[in-house]
N, C-alpha and C positions, 0 to 999 in steps of 0.2 A: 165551700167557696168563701174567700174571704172578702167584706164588702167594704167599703171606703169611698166619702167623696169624688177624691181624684187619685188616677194611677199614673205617677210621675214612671217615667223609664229614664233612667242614664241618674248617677250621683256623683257627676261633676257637678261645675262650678253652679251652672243654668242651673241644674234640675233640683239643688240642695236651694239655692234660692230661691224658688219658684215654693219647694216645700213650704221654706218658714214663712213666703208671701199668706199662704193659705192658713198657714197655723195661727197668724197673729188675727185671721178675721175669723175662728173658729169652727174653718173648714179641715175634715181627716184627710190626710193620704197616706201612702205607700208609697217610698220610691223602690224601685229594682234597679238591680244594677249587676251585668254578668261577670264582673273582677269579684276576686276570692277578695281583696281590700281595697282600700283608697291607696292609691298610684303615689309611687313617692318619687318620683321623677314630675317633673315642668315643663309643657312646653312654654306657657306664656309665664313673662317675668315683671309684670307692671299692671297697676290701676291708673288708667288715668283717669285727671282730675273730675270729671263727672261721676265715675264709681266709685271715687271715694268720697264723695258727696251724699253718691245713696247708700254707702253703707254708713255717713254718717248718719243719716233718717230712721237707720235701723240701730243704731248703738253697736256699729262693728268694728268701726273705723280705730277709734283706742285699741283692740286688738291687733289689727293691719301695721300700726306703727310701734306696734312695740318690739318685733325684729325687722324690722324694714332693712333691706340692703342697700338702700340710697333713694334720695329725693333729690330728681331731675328732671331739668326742662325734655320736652318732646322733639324730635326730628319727623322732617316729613323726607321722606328719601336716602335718608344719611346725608343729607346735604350740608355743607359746615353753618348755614345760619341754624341753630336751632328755634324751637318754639316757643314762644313764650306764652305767659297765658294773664298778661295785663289787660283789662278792660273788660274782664270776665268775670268783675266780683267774686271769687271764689276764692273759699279757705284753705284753698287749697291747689295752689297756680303752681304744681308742678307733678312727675307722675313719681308714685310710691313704687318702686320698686320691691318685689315683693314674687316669692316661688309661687306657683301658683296650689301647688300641691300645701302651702300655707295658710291660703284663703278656702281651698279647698274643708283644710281642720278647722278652720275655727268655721265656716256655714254647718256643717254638719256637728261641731258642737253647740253652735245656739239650737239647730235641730231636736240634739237630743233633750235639750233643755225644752221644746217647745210641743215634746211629746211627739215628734214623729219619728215614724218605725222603717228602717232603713232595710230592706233586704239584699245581702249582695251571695254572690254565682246564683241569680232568678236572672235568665236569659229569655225574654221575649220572643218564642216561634209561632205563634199567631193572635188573631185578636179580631172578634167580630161587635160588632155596635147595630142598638136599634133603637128603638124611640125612647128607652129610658138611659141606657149605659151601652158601657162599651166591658166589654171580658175578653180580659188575656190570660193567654195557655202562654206559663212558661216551665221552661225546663229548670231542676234545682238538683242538689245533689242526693236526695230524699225522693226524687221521680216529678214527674208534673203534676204544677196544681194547677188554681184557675184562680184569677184576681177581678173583681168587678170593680168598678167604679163610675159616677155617673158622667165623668170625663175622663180620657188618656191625653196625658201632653207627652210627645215625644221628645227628651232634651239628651240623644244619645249619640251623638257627634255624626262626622260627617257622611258619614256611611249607614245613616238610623235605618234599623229596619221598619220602625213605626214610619217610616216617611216612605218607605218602601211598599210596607204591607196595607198603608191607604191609599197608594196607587200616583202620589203628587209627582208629578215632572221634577224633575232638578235640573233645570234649562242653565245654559252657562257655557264656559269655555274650558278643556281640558287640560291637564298638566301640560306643557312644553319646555318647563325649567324646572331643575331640581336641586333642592340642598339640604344640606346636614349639618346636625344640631346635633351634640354631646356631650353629657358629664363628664369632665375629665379630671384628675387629679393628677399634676404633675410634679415631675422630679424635682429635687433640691439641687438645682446643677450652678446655681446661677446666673443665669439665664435674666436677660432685660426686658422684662413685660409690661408694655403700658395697659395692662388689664385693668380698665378703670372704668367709674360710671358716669365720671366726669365730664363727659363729652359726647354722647351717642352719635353725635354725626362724623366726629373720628373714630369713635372704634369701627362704626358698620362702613365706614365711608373712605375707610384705609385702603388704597390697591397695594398689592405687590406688585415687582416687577412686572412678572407675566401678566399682570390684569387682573388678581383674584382680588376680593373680599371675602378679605379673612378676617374672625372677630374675636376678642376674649373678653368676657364678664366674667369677673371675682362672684362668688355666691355664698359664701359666708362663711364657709368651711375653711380652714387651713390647705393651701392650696388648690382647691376645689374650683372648678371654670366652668363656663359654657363657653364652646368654641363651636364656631357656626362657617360655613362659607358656601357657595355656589359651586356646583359639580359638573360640569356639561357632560362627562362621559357618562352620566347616569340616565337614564331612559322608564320612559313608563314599563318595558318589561323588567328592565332590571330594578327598578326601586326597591322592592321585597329582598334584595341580595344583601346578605351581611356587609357590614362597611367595614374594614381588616383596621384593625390596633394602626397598621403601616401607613395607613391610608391618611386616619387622623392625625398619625406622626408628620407626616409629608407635608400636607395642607398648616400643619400649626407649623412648623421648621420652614414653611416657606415666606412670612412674615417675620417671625421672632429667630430663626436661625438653630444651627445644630443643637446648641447647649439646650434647647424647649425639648422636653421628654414626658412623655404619657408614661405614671409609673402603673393607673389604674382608670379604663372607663366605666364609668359608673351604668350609663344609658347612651345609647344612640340612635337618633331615629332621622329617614329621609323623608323629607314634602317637597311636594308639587307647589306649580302658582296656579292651580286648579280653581277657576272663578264660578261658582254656580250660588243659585239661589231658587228655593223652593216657590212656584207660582201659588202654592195657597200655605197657607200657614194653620189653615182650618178647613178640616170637613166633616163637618155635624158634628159630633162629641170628640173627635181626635185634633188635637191642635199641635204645632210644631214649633219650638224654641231653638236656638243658641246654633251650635253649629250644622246640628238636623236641618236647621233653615235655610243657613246660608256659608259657605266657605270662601275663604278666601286665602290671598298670600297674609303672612304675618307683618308684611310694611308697616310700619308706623305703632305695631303692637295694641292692636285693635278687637282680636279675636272673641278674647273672654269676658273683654268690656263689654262688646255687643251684646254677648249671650246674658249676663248678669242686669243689662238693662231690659232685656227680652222679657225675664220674668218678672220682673219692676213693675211692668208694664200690665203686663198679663193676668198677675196675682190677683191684685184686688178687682178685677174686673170679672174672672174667672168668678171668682170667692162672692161675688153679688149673685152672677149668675145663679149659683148653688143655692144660695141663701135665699133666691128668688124675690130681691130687690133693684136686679138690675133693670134698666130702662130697658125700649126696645131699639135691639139696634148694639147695645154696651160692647160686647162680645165682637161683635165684628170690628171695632175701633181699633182691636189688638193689629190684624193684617194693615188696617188702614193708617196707623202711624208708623208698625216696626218695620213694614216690607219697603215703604221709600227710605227709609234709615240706613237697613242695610245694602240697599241697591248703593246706597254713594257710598257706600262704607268698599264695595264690590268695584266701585268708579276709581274711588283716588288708591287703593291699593294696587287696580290698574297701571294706573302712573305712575305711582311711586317703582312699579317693577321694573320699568321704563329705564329710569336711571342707577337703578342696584345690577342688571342684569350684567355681567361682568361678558358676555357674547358681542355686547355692541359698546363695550370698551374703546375700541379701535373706529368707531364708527364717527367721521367729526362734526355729524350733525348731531345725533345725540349729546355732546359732550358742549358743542355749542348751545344746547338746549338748557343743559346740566347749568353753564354758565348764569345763562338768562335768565333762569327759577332763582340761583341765587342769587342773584341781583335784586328779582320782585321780592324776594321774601324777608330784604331790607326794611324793606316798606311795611310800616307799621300795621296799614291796613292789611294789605296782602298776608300778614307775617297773621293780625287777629284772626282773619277770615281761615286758614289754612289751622289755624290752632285750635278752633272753636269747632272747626269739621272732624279733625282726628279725635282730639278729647271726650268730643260729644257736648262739649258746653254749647256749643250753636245750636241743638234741637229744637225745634219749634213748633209744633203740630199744629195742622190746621184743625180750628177749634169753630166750630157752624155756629154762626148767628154773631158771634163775638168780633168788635173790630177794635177794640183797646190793644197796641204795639204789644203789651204784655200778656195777652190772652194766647194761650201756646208755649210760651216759653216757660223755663224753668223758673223756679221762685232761689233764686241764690238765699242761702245762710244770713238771715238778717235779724237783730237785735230789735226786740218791738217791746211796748211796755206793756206787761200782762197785769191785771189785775193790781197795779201800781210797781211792780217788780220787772226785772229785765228780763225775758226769756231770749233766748236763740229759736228760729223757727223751725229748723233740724229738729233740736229736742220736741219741741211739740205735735212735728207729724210723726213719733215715735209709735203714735198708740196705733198706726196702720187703717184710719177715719181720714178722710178729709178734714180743711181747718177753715173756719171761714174766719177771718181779720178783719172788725171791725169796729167802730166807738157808736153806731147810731142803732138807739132802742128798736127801730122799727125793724132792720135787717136781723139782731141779735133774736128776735122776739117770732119773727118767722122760723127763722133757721131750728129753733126747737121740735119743728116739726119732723126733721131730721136727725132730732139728735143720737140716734144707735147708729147714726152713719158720720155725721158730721161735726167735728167740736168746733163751741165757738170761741172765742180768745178775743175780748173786750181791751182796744186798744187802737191810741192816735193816729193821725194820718203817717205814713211811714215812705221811705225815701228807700225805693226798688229798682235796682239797674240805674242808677240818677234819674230816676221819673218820682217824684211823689206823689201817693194813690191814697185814698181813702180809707179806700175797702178792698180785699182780694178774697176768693174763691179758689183753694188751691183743694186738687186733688189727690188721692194718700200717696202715689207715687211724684208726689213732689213739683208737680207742670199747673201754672194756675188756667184754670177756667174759666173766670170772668173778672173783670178789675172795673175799677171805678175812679175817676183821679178825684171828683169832689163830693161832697154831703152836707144839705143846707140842714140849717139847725131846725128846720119841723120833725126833719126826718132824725138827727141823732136824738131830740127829745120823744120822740114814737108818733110825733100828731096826726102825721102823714105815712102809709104802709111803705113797704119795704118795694124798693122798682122791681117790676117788673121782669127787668133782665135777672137779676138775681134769683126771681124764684124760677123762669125758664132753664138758667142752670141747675141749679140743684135741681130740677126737675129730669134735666138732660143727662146729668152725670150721677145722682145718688138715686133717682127712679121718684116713686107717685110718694108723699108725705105718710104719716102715720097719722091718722085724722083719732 
């Protein structure tokens, strides 16, 4: 039997992330994974700008852009205002367009870089847990072995059987709409295609005559497309039915006209607007990530972001638990920030179905609704609020004990002056530690008692979200934990110890000091 910290199931996007979360705080795993390779087919085609924020944190982000397919604003609905993303300090105010089976290569090659051991056709058919680990029987092509570990996280999409074989409800609402999505490479006919990235609220937000949306995305290949639309004749029994060459010819000639020819499909697959979400996300050593957690419609291009901040999330709190420096309590914070994340993530993909649904086309409330959304989303506030929800830049967790406006939110990419030089703060939470930010001897002088968990980074008061703070307490997944907006000079000189609130946090978030 082979033994490892933690046994990752699924090596998608979550579960290669979740790995290297573990690797950089020098916890083992194992991911399985029952495909013979990594999937070269997409469904999701975008980071938005909050995931590429944390893969800046991680040093991934310079790979993500080095064949990007386009950098564009976001839509909520396909509605023609799209999103913009001013007022969100980020380096990154638009989404990177990017296959996902792209991000896919490069996590699992910082993986193999990070020493962890990928198995794939190791399919998951059971798995029992007791007070120390949990062991799973899975099938490989060599017969079953068994894998222990002293946690299983499920990251194995939406149909997980780890979500399954712990018994968690998947509460929610069933398919009622269905569409398809396909690699297509078409003909040299001459044919006039606005396949562009230029616009997401015109391509998804285009009807045809009859009422369809129909869409085409260039993807980087010489003639190579995703072409996507709504199907109403398809049904929960028929979804699993092959979708015919003619079909996809039909649907693309009903926008773009004769001359548009399918000379090859690469891939084709149908989804549901199937809304479910997992009521626990943990039971005792089995925990649940990415799309295992929760499903939803594709709206707004949300899917993979979710699951990729899941393990963001997860990792280094997992990896304390292991280490057995986490507080009491660390471990449950996972359900308690990601499960109200993705319920609204579950909420406005609702809505946004609302107005994609090509059935209530003809409907003139709907359309008068359609109207009024894009009117509000003029409105600069409306337009930040709606942008800051899909991106994920709006996250805020509630953080106990803390009542500074910044305690919760994310720490944006900010220039501080280290040690006399200029760091970025991205670079500095590379090391997968906590950072604590600040110029007074007393807080600097505590925090040491921490230091295998937390770096400190000696430096003036600095200007975050347009608030300037003193001091921050930012946790390795990048959300600070406690802020401070002033510091009298007893305390930058040491005379006086470090407040109180500061050592209750590092108390609450990194666990008891190293005495």
């Amino acid at each position: 039997m082979d033994n490892v910290d933690v046994v990752v199931v699924g090596a998608g996007a979550t579960g290669l992330m979740l790995a290297n979360e573990l690797a950089i705080c020098g916890v083992s795993s194992v991911v399985l994974d029952r495909e013979i390779g990594r999937l070269s087919h997409s469904k999701a085609l975008a980071l938005q700008p909050r995931t590429a924020e944390v893969f800046d944190l991680r040093g991934l982000i310079d790979g993500a852009r080095e064949r990007p397919l386009a950098s564009v604003n976001g839509h909520f609905a396909a509605l023609p205002v799209p999103l913009t993303y001013t007022g969100w300090s980020t380096p990154y105010p638009y989404m990177v367009a990017i296959t996902q089976s792209r991000v896919e290569a490069l996590l699992e090659e910082r993986a193999a870089a990070n020493g962890v051991t990928i198995r794939r056709e190791h399919e998951l058919t059971t798995m029992t847990q007791d007070e120390t680990g949990v062991t799973a029987t899975v099938d490989t092509p060599h017969g079953q072995r068994q894998v222990r570990g002293r946690y299983l996280v499920g990251c194995d999409g939406g149909r997980s059987v780890v979500r399954k074989l712990a018994g968690v409800k998947f509460s929610g609402t069933p398919a009622v709409r269905f569409s398809v999505i396909a690699d297509v490479v078409l003909k040299e006919t001459g044919a006039e295609l606005d396949s562009t990235w230029d616009d997401l609220g015109k391509t998804f937000g285009h009807r045809t005559a009859n009422g369809q949306v129909v869409s085409l995305l260039p993807l980087g290949e010489p003639n190579l497309h995703r072409l996507g639309y709504q199907d109403p004749p398809i049904s929960a029994e028929t979804r699993d039915a092959p979708v015919p060459t003619e079909r996809l010819e039909e649907m693309l000639q009903s926008r773009y006209g004769d001359k548009a020819q399918i000379a090859e499909v690469r891939w084709v697959s149908c989804f549901g607007d199937a809304s479910r979400q997992a009521e626990q996300y943990r039971v005792d050593r089995v925990l649940l990530a990415g799309d295992a957690a929760h499903i939803h419609s594709p709206a707004g291009g949300q899917g993979l972001n979710l699951g990729v901040q899941d393990a963001m999330n997860l990792g280094w709190k997992l990896a304390a638990q292991v280490k057995g420096w986490a507080p009491e309590g660390l471990l449950d914070t996972y359900q308690l920030e990601r499960h109200p994340v993705a319920a609204q993530v579950l909420h406005n993909t609702r809505a946004q179905s609302l107005f994609l649904d090509t059935t209530s086309a003809a409907d003139e409330r709907v359309e008068a609704m359609r109207e009024l959304f894009t009117t509000l989303m003029s409105i600069p506030d409306v337009n930040r609020h709606l942008a800051g929800m899909v991106s994920g830049l709006g996250i805020h967790y509630p953080i106990a004990g803390q009542h500074h406006h910044l305690a919760g939110a994310r720490l944006p990419d900010t220039e501080v002056t280290a040690n006399g030089k200029p760091q970025r703060t991205s670079v500095l939470l590379r090391t997968g530690k906590g950072l604590l930010l600040t110029n007074a001897d007393s807080d600097a002088t505590t925090a040491t008692q921490w230091a295998d968990r937390v770096d400190v980074v000696r430096t003036p008061q600095m200007t975050v979200s347009g608030s300037v703070v003193g001091a921050l307490l930012v946790r390795p997944d990048g959300y600070i934990c406690w802020a401070q907006t002033t510091q009298d000079a007893a305390r930058l000189s040491g005379e006086v110890p470090a407040p109180a609130e500061l050592v209750d946090s590092l108390i609450q978030w990194f666990g008891q000091p190293v005495r």
